[in-house]
N, CA, C and O of each residue as an XYZ file, in Angstrom:
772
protein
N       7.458     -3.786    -73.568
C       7.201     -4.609    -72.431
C       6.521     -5.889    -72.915
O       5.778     -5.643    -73.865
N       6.538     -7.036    -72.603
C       6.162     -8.617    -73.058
C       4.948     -8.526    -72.100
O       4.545     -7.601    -71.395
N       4.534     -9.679    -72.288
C       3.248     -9.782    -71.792
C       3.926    -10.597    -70.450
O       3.271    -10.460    -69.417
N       5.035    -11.344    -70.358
C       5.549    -11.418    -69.118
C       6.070    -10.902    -68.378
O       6.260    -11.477    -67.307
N       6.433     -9.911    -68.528
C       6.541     -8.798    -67.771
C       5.584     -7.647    -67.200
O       5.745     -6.725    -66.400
N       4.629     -8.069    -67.892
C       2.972     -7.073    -67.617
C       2.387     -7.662    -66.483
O       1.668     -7.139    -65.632
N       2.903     -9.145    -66.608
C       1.475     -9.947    -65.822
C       2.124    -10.144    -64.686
O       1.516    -10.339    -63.633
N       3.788    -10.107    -64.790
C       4.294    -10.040    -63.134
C       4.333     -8.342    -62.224
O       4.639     -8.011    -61.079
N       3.938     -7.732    -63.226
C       4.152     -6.130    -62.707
C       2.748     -6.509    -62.071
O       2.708     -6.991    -60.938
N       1.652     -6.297    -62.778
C       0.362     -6.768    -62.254
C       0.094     -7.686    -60.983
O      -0.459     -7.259    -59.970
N       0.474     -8.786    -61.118
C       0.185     -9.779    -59.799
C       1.200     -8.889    -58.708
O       0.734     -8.569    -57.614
N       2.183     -8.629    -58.967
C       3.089     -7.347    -57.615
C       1.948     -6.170    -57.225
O       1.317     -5.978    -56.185
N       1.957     -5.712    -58.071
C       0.865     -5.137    -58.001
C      -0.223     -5.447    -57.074
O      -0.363     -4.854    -56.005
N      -1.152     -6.574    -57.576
C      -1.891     -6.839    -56.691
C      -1.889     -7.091    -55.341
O      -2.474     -6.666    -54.345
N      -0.903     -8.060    -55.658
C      -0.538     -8.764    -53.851
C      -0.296     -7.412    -53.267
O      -1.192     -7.078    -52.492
N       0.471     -6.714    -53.389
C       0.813     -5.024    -52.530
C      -0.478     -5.050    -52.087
O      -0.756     -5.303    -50.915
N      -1.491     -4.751    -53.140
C      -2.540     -4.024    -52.863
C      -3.437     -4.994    -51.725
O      -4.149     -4.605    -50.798
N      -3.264     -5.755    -51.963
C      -4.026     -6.741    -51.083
C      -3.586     -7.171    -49.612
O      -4.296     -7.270    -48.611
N      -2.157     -7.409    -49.760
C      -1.648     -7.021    -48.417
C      -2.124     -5.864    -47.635
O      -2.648     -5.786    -46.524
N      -1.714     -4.767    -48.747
C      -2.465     -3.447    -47.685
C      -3.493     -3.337    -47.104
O      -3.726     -2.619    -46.132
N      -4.464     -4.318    -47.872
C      -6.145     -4.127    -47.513
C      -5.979     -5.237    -46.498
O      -6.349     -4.881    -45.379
N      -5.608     -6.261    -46.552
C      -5.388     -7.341    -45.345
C      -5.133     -6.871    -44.171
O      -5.884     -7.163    -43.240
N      -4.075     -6.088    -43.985
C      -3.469     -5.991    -42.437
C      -1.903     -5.819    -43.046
O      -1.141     -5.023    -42.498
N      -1.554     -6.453    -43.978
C       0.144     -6.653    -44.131
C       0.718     -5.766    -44.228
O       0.812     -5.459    -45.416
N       1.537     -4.668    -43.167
C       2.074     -3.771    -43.459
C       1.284     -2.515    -43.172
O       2.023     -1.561    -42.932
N      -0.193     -2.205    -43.122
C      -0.832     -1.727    -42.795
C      -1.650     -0.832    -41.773
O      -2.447      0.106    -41.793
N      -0.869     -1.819    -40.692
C      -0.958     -1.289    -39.535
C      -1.898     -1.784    -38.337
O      -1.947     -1.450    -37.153
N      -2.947     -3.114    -39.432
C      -3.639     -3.652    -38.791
C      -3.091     -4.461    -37.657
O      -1.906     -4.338    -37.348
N      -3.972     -5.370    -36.952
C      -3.275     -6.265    -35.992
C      -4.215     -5.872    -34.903
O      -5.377     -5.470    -34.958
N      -3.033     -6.195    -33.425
C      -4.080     -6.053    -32.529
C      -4.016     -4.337    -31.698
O      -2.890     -4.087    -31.266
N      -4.935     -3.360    -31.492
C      -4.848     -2.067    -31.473
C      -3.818     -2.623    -30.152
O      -3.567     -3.728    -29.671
N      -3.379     -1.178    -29.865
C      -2.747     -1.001    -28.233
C      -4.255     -0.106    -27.551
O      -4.765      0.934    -27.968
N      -4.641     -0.929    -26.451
C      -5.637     -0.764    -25.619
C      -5.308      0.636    -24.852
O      -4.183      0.982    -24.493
N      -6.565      1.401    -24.666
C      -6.225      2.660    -23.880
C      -5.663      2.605    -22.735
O      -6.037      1.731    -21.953
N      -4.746      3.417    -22.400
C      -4.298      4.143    -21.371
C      -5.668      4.143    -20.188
O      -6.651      4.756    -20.604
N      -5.803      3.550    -18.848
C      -6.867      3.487    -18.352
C      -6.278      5.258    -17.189
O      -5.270      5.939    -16.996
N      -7.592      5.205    -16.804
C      -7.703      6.932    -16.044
C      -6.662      6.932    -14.900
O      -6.868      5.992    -14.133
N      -5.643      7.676    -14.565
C      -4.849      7.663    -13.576
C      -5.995      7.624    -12.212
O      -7.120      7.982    -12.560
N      -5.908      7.360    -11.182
C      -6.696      7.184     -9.848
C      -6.263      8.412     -9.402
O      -5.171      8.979     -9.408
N      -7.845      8.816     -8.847
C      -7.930     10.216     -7.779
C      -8.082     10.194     -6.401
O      -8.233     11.227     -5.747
N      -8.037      8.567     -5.696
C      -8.634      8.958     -4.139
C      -8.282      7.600     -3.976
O      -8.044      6.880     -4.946
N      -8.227      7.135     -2.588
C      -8.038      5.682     -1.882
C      -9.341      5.566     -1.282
O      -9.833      6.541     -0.714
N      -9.901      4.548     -1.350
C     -11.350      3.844     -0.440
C     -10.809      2.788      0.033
O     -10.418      1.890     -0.712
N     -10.673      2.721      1.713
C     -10.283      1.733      2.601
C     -11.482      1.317      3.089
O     -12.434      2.097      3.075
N     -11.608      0.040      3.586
C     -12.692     -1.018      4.389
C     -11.968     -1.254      5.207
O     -10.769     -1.528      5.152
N     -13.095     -1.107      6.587
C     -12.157     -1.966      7.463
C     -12.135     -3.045      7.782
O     -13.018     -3.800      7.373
N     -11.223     -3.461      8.541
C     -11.773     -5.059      8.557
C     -12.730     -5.631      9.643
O     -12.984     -4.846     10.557
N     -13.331     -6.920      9.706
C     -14.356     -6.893     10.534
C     -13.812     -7.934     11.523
O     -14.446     -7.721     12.556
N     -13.177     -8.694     11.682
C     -12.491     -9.116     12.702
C     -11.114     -9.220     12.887
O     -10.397     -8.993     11.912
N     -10.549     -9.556     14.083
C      -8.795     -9.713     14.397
C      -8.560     -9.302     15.533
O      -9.470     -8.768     16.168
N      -7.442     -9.426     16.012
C      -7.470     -9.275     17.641
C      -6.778     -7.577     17.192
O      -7.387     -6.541     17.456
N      -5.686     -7.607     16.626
C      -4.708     -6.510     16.149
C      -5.446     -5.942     14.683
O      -5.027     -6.540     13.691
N      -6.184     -5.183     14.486
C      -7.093     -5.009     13.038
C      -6.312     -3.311     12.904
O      -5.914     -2.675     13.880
N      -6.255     -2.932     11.740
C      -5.826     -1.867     11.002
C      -6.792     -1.179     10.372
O      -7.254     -1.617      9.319
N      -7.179     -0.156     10.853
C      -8.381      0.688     10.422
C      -8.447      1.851     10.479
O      -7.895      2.471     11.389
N      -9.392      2.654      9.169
C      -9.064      3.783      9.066
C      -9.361      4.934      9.941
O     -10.537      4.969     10.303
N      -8.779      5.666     10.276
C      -8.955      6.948     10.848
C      -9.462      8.352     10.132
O      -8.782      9.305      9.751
N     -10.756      8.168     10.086
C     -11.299      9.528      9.310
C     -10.678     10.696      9.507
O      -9.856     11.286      8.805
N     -11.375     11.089     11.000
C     -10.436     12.205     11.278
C      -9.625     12.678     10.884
O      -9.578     13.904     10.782
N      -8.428     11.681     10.413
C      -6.989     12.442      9.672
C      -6.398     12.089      8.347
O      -5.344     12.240      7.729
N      -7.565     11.553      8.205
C      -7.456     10.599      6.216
C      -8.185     11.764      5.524
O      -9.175     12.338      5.976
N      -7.559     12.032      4.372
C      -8.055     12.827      3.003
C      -8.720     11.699      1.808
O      -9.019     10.513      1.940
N      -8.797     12.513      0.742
C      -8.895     10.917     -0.226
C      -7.788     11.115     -1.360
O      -7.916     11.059     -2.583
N      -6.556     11.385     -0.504
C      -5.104     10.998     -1.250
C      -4.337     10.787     -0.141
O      -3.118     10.786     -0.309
N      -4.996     10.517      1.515
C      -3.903     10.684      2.727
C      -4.505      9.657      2.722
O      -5.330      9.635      1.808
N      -4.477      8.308      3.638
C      -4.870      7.534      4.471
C      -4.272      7.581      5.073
O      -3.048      7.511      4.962
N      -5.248      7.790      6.425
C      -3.888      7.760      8.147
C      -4.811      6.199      8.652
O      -6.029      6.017      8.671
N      -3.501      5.091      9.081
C      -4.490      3.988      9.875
C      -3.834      3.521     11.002
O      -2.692      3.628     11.449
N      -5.030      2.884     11.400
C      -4.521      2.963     12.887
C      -4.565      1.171     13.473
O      -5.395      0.318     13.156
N      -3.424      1.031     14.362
C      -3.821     -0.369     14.806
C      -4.162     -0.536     16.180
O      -3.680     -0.153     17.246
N      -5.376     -1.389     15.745
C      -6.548     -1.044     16.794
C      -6.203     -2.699     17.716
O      -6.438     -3.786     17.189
N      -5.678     -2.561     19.002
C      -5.888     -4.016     19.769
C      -7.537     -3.984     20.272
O      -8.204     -2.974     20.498
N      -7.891     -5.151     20.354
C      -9.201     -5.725     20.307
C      -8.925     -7.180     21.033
O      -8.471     -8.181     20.480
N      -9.412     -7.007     22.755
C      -8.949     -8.443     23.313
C      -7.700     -9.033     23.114
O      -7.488    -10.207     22.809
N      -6.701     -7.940     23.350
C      -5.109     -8.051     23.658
C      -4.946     -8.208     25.003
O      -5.564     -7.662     25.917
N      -3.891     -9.154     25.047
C      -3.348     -9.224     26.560
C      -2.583     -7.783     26.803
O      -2.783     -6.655     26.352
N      -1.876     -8.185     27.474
C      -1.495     -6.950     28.542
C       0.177     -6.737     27.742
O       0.674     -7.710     27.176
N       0.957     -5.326     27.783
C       1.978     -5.619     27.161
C       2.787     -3.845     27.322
O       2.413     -2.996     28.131
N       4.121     -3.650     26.143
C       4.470     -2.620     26.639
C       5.076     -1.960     25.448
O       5.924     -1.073     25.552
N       4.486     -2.549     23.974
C       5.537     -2.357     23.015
C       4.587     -2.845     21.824
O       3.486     -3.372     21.984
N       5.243     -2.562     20.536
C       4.829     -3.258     19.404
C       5.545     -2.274     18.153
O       5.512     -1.078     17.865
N       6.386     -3.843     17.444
C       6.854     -3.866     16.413
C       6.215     -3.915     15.275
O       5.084     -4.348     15.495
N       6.397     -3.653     14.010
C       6.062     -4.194     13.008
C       6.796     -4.006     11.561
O       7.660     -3.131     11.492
N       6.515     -4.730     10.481
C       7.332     -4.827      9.018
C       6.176     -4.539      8.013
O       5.417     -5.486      7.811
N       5.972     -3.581      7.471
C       4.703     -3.585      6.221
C       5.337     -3.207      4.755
O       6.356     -2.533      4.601
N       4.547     -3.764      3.722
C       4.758     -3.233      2.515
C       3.202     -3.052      1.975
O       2.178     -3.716      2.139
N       3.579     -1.585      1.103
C       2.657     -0.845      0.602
C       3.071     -1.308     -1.112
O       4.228     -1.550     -1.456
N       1.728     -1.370     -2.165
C       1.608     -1.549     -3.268
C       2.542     -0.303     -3.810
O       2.198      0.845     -3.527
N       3.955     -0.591     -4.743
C       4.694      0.312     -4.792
C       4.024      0.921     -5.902
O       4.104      2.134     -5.711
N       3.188      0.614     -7.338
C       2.403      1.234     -8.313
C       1.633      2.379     -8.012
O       1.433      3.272     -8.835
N       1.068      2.379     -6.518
C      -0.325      3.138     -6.325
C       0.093      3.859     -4.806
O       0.126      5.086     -4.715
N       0.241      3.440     -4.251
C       1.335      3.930     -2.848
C       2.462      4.751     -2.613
O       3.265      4.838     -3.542
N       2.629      5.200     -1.858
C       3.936      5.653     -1.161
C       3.323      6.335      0.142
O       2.297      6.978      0.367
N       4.427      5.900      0.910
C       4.417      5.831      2.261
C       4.979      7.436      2.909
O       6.109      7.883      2.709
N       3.897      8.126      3.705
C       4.403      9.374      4.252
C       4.032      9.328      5.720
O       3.392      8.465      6.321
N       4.521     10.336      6.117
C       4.230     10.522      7.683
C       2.840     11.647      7.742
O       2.487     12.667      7.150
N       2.227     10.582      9.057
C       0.868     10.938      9.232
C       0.446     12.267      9.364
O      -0.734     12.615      9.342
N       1.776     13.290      9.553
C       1.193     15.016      9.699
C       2.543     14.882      9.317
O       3.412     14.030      9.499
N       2.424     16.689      8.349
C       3.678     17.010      7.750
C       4.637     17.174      8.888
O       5.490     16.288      8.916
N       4.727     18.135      9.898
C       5.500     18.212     10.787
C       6.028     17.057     11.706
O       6.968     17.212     12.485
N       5.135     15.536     11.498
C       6.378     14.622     12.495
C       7.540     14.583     12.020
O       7.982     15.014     10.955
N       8.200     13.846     13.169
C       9.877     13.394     12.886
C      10.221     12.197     12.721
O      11.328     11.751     12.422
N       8.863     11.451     12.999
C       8.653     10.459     12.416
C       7.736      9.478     11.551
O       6.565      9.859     11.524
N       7.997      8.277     10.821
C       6.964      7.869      9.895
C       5.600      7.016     10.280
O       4.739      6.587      9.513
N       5.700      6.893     11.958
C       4.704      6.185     12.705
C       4.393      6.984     13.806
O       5.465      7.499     14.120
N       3.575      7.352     14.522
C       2.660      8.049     15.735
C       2.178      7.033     16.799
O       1.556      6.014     16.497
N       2.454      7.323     17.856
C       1.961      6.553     18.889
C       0.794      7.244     18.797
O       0.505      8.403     18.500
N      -0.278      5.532     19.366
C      -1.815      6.039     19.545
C      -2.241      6.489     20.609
O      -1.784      7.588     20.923
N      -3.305      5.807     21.609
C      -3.695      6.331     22.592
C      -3.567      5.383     23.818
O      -4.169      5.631     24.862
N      -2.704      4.201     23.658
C      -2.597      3.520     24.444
C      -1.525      3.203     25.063
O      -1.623      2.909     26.254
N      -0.349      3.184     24.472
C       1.123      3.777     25.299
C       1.578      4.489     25.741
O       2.107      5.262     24.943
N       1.714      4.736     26.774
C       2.517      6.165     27.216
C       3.806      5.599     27.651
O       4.178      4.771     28.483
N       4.621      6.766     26.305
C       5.759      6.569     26.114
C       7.014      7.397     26.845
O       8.185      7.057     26.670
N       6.622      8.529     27.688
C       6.946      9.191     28.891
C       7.582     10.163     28.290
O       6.975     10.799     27.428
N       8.988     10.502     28.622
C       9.633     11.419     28.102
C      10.860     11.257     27.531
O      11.455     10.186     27.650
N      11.461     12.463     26.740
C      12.358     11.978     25.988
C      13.900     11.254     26.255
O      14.518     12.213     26.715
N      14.733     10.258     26.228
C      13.911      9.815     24.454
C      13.268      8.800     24.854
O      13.300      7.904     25.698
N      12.146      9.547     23.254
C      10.654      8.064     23.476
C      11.355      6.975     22.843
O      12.438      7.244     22.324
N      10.922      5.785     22.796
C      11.188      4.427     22.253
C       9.765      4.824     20.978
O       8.561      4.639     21.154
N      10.444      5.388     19.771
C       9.490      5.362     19.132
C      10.609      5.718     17.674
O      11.366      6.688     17.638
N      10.494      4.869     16.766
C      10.953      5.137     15.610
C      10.070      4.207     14.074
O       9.465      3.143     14.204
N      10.202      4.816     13.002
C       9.469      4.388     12.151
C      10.353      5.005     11.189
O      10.586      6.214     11.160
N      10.983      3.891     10.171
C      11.465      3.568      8.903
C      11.046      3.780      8.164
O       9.858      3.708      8.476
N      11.149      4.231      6.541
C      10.460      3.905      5.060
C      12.063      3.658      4.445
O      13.011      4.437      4.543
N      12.030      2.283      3.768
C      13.369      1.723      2.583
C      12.147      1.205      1.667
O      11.455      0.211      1.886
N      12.026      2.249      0.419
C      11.621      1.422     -1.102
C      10.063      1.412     -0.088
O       9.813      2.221      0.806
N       9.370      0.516     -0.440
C       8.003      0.083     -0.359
C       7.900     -0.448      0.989
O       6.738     -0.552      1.382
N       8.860     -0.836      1.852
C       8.499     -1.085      3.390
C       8.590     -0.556      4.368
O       9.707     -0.127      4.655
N       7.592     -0.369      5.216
C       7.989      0.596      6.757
C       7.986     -0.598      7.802
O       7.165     -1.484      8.041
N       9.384     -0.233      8.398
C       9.570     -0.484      9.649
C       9.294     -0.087     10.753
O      10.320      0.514     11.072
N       8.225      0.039     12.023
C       8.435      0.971     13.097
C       7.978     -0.113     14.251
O       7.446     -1.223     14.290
N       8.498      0.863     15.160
C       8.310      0.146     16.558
C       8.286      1.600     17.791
O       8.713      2.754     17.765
N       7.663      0.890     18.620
C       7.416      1.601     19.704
C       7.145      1.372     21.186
O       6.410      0.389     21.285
N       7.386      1.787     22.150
C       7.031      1.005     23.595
C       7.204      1.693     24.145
O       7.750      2.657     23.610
N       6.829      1.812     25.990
C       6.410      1.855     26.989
C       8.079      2.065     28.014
O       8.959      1.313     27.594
N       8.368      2.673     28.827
C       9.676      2.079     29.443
C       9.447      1.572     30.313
O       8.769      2.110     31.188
N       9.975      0.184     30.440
C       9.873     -0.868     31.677
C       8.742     -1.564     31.555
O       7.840     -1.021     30.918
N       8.486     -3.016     32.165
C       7.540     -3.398     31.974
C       6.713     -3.224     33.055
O       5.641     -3.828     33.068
N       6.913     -2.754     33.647
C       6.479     -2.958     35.084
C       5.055     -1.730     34.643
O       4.054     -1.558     35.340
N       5.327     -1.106     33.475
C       4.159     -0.114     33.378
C       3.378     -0.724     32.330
O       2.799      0.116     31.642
N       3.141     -2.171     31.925
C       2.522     -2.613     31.138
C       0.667     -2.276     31.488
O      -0.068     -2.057     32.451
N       0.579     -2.447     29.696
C      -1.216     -1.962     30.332
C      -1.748     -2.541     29.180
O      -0.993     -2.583     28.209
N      -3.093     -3.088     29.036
C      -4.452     -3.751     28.242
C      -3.605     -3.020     26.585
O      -3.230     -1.932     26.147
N      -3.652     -4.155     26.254
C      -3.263     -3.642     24.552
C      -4.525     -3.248     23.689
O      -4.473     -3.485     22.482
N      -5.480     -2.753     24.141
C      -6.857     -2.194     23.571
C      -6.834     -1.505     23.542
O      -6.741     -0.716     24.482
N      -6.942     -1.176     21.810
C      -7.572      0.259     21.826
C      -6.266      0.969     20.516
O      -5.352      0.202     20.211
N      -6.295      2.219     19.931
C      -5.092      2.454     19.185
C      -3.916      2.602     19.566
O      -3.454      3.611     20.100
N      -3.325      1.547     19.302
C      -1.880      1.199     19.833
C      -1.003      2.444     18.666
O      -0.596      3.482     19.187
N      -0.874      2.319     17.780
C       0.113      2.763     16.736
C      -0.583      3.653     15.486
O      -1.747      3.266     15.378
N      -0.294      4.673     14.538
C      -0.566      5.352     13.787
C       0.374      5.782     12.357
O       1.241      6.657     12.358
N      -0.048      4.894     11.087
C       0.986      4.851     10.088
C       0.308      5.793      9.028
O      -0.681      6.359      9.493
N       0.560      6.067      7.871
C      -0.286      6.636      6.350
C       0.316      6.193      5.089
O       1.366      5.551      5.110
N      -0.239      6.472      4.058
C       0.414      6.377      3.335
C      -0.584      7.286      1.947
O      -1.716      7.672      2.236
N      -0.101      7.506      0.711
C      -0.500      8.571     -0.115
C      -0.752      8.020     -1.399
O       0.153      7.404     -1.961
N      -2.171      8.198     -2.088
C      -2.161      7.830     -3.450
C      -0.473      8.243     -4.518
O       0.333      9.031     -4.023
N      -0.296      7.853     -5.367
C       1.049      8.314     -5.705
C       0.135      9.043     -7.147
O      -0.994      8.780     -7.560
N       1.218     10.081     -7.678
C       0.370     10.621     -8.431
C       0.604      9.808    -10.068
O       1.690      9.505    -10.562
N      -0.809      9.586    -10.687
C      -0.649      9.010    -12.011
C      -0.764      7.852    -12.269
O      -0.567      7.216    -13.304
N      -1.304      7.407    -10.663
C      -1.247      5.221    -10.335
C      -2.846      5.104    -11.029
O      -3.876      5.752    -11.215
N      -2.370      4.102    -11.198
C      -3.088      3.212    -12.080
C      -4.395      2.954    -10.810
O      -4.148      3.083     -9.611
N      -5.675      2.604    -11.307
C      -6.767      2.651    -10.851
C      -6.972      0.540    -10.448
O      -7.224     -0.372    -11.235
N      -6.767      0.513     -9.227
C      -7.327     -0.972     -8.517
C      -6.999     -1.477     -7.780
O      -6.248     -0.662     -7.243
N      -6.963     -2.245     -7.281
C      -6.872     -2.560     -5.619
C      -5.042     -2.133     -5.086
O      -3.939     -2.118     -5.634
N      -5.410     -1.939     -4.195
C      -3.879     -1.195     -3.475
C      -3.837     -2.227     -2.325
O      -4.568     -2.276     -1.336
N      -2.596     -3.217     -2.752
C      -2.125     -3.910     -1.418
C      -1.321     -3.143     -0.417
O      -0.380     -2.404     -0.711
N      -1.884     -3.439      1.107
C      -1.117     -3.446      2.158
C      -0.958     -4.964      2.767
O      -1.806     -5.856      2.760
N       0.723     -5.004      3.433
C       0.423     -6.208      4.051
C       1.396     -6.361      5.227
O       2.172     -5.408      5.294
N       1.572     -7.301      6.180
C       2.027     -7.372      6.716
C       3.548     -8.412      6.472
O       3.420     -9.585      6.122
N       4.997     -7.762      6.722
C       6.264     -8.591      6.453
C       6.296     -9.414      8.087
O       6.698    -10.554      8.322
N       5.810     -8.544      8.921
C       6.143     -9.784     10.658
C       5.316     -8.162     11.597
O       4.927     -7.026     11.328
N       5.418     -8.906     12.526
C       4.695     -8.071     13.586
C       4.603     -8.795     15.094
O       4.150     -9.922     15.297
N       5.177     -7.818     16.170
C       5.440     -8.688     17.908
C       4.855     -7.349     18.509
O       4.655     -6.213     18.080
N       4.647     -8.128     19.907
C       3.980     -7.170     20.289
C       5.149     -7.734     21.687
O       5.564     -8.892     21.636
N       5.571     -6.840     22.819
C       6.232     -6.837     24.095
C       5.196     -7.142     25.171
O       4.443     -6.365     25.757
N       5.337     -8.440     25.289
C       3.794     -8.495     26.727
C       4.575     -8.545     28.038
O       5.781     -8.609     28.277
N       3.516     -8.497     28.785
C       4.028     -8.027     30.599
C       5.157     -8.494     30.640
O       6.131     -7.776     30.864
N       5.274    -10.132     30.378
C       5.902    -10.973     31.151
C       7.717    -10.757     30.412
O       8.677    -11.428     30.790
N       7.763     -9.873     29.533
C       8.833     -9.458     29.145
C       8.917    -10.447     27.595
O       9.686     -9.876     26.821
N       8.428    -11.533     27.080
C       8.282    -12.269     26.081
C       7.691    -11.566     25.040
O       6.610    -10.977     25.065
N       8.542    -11.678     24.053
C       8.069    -11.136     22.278
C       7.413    -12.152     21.730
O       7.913    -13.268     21.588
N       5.838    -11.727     21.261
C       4.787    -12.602     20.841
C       4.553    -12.116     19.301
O       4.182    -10.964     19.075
N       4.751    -12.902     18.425
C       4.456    -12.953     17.253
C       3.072    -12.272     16.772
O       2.347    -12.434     17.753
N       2.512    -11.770     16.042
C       1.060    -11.010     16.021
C       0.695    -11.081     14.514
O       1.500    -11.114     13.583
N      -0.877    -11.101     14.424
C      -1.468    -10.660     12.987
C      -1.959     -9.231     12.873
O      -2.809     -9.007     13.735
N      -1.725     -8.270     12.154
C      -2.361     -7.473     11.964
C      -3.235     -7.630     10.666
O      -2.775     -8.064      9.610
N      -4.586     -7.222     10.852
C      -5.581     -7.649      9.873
C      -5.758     -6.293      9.507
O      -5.912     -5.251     10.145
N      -5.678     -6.662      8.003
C      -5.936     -5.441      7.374
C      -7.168     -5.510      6.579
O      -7.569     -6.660      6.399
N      -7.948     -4.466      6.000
C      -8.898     -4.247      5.131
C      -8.747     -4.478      3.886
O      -7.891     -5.146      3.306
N     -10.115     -3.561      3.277
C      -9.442     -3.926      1.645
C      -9.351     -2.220      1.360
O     -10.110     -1.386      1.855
N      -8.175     -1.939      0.398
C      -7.801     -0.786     -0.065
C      -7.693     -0.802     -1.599
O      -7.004     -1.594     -2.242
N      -8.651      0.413     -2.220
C      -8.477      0.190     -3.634
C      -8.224      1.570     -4.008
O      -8.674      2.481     -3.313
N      -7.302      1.872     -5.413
C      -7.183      3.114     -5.762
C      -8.364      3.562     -6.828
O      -8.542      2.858     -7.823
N      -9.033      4.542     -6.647
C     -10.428      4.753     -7.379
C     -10.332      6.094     -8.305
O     -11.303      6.456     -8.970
């Protein structure tokens, strides 16, 4: 072996070795950050003002159920109410408020919807619920105060831990005068914990 051939085996040599200790090839770099704790429970707030506000219902909320309810607060007078929501599809999914309904929304305590068939249906496509509900005729319109409507929805299992959007896609409400009025429903804050 020549001495030029020693001294390039050597410097290969080295650089390898030094790369390795560097990072090159090594494995260094930037780590992959932990896996954060899957979420065990939903904590809803309610909200503190709105005419139409969305709030929780203890009574029938777990801390993987949330049942909520939309509460009129200084509503005119009316016979109905629509609405479009999407739930955070990561941390969410949308179920019906008791296993046994037939449907994905519950009338509250302020429509009476008479007998069958009720004007009452509630949708789930992907991450949005559709439902609507009303009164027959207007002529039986009454004070939109108070829990109009009743939706839920379910931690999903393995979601990621932090705030859980709900929101509103549109929302009308049917007043006396037979006119569809555009509406806010105000929602809280919902986080997966």
């Amino acid at each position: 072996m020549t001495l030029r051939t020693s001294l390039s085996a050597l410097f290969a040599g080295t650089a390898l070795v030094l790369s390795l200790a560097c990072g090159g090839g090594g494995g260094g770099g930037n780590p992959t950050p932990p896996t954060p704790p899957a979420a065990t429970s939903l904590a809803y707030t309610d909200p503190s003002t709105g005419t139409y506000q969305v709030k929780k219902n203890a009574g029938l909320s777990t801390s993987t159920h949330l049942v909520l309810d939309v509460v009129g607060s200084g509503a005119p007078n009316g016979a109905g109410l629509a609405f479009s929501l999407t739930a955070d599809a990561t941390r969410l999914t949308w179920t019906k408020v008791a296993t046994g309904d037939a449907e994905f929304i519950q009338n509250g305590t302020v429509l009476t919807l008479g007998t069958a068939p009720l004007a009452l249906k509630g949708k789930v496509t992907g991450n949005a619920l559709v439902g609507g509900l009303g009164q027959k005729g207007l002529g039986s319109s009454v004070a939109l105060n108070g829990v109009l409507a009743r939706f839920a929805v379910d931690l999903k299992a393995a979601a990621p831990t932090g705030t859980a959007a709900l929101a509103q896609t549109k929302a009308q409400v049917l007043q006396s005068d037979g006119t569809i009025a555009n509406i806010t429903l105000t929602f809280g804050t919902l986080a997966a914990n």
